[in-house]
C-alpha positions as CSV (number, residue, x, y, z in Angstrom):
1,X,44.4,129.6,106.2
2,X,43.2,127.1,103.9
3,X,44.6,125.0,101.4
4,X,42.3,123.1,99.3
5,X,44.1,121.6,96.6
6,X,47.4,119.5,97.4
7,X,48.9,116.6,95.2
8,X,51.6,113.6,97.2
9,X,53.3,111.0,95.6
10,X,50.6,109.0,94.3
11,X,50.0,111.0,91.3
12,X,53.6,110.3,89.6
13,X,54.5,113.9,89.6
14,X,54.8,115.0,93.1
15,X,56.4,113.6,96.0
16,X,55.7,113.5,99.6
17,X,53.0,111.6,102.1
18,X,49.8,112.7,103.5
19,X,51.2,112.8,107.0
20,X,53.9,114.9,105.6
21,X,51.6,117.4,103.7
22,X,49.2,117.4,107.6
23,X,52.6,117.9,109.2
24,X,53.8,120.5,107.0
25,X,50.6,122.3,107.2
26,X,50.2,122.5,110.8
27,X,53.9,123.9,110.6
28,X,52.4,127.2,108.2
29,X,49.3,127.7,109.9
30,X,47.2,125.8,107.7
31,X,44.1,124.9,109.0
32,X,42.4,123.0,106.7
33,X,43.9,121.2,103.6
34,X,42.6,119.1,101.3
35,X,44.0,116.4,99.2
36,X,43.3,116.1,95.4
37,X,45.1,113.7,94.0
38,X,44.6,113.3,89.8
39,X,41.8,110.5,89.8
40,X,43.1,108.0,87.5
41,X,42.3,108.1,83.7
42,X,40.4,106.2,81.7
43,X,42.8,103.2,80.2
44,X,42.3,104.8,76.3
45,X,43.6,108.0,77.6
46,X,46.8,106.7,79.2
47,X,47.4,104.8,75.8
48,X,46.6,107.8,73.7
49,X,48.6,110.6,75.0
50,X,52.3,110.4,75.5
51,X,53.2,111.2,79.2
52,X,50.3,110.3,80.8
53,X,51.1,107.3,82.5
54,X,52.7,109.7,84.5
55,X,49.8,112.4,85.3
56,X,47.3,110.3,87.6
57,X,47.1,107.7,90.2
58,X,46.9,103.9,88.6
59,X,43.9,103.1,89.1
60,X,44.2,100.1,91.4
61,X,45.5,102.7,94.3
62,X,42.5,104.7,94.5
63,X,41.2,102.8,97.6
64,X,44.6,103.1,99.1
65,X,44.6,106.9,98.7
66,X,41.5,107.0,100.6
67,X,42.5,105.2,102.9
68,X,46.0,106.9,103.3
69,X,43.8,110.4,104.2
70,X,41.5,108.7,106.8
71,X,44.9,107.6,108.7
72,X,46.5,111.6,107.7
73,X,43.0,113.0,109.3
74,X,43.6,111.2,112.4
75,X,47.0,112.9,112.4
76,X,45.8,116.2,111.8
77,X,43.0,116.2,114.3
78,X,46.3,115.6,116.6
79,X,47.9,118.6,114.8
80,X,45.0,120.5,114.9
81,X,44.6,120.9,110.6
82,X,41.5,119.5,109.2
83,X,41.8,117.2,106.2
84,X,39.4,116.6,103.5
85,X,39.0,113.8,100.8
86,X,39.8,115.1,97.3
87,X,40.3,114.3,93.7
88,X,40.7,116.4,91.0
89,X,39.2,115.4,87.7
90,X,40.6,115.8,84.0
91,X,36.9,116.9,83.3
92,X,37.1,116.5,79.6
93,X,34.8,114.6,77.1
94,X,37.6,111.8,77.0
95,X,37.4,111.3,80.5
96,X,34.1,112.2,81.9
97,X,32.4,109.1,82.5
98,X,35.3,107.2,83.9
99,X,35.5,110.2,86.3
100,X,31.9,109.9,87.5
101,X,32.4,106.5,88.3
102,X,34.8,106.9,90.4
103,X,33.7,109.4,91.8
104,X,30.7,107.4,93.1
105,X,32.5,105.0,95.0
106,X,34.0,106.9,97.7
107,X,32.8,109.8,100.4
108,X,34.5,113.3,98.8
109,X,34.4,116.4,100.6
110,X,35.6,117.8,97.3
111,X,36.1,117.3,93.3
112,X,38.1,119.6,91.8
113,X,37.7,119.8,88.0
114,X,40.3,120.9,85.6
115,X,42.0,120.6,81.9
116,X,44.8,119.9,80.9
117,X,44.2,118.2,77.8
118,X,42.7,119.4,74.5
119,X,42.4,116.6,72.5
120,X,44.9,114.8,73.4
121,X,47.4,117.0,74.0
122,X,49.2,117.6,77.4
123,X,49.7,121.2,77.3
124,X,50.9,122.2,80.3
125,X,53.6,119.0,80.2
126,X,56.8,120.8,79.7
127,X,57.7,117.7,77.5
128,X,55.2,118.6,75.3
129,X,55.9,122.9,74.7
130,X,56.5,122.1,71.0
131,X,53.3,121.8,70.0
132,X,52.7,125.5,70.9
133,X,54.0,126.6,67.6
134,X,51.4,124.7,65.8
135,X,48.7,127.1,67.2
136,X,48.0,130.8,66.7
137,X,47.9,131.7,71.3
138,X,44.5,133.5,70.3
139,X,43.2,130.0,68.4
140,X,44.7,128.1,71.2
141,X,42.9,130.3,74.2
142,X,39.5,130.7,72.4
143,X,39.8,126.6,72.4
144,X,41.1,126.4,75.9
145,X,38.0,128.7,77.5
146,X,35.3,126.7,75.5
147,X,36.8,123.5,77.2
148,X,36.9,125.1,80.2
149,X,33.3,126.5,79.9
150,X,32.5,122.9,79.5
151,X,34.1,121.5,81.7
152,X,32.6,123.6,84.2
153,X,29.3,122.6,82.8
154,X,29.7,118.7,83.1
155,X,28.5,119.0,86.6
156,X,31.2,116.7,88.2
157,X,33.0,119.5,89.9
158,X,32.4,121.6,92.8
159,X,35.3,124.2,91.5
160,X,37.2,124.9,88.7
161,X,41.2,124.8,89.2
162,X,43.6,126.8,88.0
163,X,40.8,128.8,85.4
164,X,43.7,130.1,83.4
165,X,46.4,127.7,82.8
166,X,46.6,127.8,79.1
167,X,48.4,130.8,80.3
168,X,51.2,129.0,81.9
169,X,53.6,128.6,79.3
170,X,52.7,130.7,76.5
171,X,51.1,133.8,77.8
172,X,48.4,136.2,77.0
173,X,47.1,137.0,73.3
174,X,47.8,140.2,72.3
175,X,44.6,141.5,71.4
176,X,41.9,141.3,74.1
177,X,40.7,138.2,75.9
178,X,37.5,139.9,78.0
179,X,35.4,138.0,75.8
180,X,36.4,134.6,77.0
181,X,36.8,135.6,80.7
182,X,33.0,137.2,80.7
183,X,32.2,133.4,78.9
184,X,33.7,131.7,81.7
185,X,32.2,133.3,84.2
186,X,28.8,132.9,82.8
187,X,29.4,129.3,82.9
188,X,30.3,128.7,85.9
189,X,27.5,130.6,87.6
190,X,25.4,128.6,85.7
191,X,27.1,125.7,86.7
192,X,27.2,126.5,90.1
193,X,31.0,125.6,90.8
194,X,33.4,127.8,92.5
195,X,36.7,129.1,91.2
196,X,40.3,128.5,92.6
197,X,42.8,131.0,93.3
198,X,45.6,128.7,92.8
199,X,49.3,130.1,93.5
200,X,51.3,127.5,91.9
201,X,51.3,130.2,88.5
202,X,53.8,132.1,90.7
203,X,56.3,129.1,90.7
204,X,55.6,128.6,86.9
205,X,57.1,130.3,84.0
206,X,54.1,132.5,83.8
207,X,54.9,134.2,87.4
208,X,51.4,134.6,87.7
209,X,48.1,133.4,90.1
210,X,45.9,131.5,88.4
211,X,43.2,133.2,87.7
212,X,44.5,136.8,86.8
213,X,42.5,139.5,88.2
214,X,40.9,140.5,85.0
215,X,39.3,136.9,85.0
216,X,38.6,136.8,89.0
217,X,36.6,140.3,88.9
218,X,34.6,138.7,86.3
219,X,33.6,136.0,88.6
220,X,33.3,137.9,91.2
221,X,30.7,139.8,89.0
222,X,28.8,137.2,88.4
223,X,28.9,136.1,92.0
224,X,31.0,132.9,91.7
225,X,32.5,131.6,95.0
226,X,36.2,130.9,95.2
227,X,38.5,129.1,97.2
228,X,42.2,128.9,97.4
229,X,45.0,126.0,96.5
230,X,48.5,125.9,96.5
231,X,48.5,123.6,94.2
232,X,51.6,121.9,96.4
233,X,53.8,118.9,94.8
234,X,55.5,118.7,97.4
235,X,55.5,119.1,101.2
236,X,57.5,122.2,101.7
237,X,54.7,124.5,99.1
238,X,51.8,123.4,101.7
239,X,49.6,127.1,101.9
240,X,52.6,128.7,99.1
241,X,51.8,132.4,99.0
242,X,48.6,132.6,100.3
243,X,48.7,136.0,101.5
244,X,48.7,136.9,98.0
245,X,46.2,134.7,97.3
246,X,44.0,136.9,99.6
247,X,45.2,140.2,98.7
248,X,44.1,139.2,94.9
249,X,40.6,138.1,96.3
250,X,40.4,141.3,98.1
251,X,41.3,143.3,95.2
252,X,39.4,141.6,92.9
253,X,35.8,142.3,95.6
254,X,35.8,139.1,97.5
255,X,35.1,139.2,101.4
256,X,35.1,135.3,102.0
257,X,35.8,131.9,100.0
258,X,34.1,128.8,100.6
259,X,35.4,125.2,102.4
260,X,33.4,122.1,101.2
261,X,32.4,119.2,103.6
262,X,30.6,115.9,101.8
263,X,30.6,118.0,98.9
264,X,28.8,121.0,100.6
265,X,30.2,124.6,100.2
266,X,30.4,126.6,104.0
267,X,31.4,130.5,103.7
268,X,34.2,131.4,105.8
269,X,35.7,135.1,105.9
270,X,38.7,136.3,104.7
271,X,39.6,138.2,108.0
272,X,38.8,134.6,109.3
273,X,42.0,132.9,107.5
């Protein structure tokens, strides 16, 4: 199995060590995991949105996080779990550029983009559910995909994690989102980024993978490659529900998901997991 997006205690929000997460994998039969920790944000972001001292790395412990994998590699070759060198990316206008150069300075197998942020509004911060009422859930998820859309567009990322997380707290529209999920998965095969099938939704209040099938056949349509997360904050939900992970991949056409090395996508089979 694979697990290609996992958070430790350098992010704020999360707790554990590398060598935990290598340990813990090797424990579930996770072969290859990769780290991606929240690349730290651009100082006028931190100061602009309540909470977010608390979402990212400082920026002054991005070298040591590297450097903390390299040493939890060398544990895993022991283990026998490959480790890669993450990040994930707030990949938002605010934060773009900041992103890229950091991005720059070190050897990732991986960048994982994401948002969580429109404007500046932490939406998926529990602290922060209020502001749900000032938005009609259709306004809110039409606004969501087009920063997604671009997101995926900003070419910084190599896949798109959790697709649908404006989902997580406030649920679906009532009339019909096709629309936006067709939208999507024009632009990331334009884009050329793959999609996560992240299973932290099931621990969330939505109860739900991220994406939902309706929005993983569309990308499967359009021929988008996936991969899989857990999405883990902690060591014990290293490769969380990943049999369902692949029985939604299955059932939404998919025969294989992709692991990338230096940044280069390699197929592997799902009877291969």
């Amino acid at each position: 199995m694979i697990d290609l997006h996992v958070h430790t205690w350098r992010c704020r929000h999360a707790e554990g060590t590398p060598d935990q997460y290598v340990a813990a994998a090797a424990e579930r039969g996770v072969s290859v995991l990769a780290f991606t920790e929240h690349l730290p944000l651009p100082a006028a972001l931190v100061q602009s949105v309540p909470g977010a001292a608390g979402y990212a790395m400082p920026a002054e412990e991005l070298a040591e996080y590297v450097a903390e994998v390299a040493r939890a590699a060398a544990l895993g070759r022991e283990l026998g779990v490959e480790v890669l060198l993450g990040a994930e990316i707030d990949a938002v206008p605010q934060a773009r550029d900041h992103a890229a150069a950091l991005l720059a300075q070190h050897p990732f197998d991986l960048v994982s983009g994401s948002v969580h942020l429109i404007d500046e509004w932490a939406f998926d911060d529990p602290a922060h559910r209020v502001r749900y009422a000032q938005w009609r859930t259709a306004e809110l998820w039409e606004r969501y995909f087009h920063d997604l859309a671009e997101a995926a567009r900003s070419g910084l990322a190599d896949v798109m994690a959790h697709p649908d997380l404006i989902k997580k707290f406030c649920g679906a529209p009532e009339n019909s989102v096709t629309h936006l999920f067709e939208s999507a998965a024009e632009a990331f095969a334009e884009a050329g980024v793959a999609v996560e099938v992240n299973t932290s939704g099931l621990r969330k209040p939505c109860r739900e993978i991220y994406p939902s099938l309706e929005l993983l056949s569309a990308m499967r349509r359009r021929a988008v490659p996936a991969t899989i997360g857990s999405d883990a904050h902690c060591p014990g939900d290293v490769g969380a529900d990943s049999s369902l992970a692949v029985a939604l991949l299955e059932q939404a056409g998919y025969r294989s998901v992709i692991v990338f090395r230096a940044r280069v996508p390699e197929e592997v089979g799902l009877h291969e997991l």
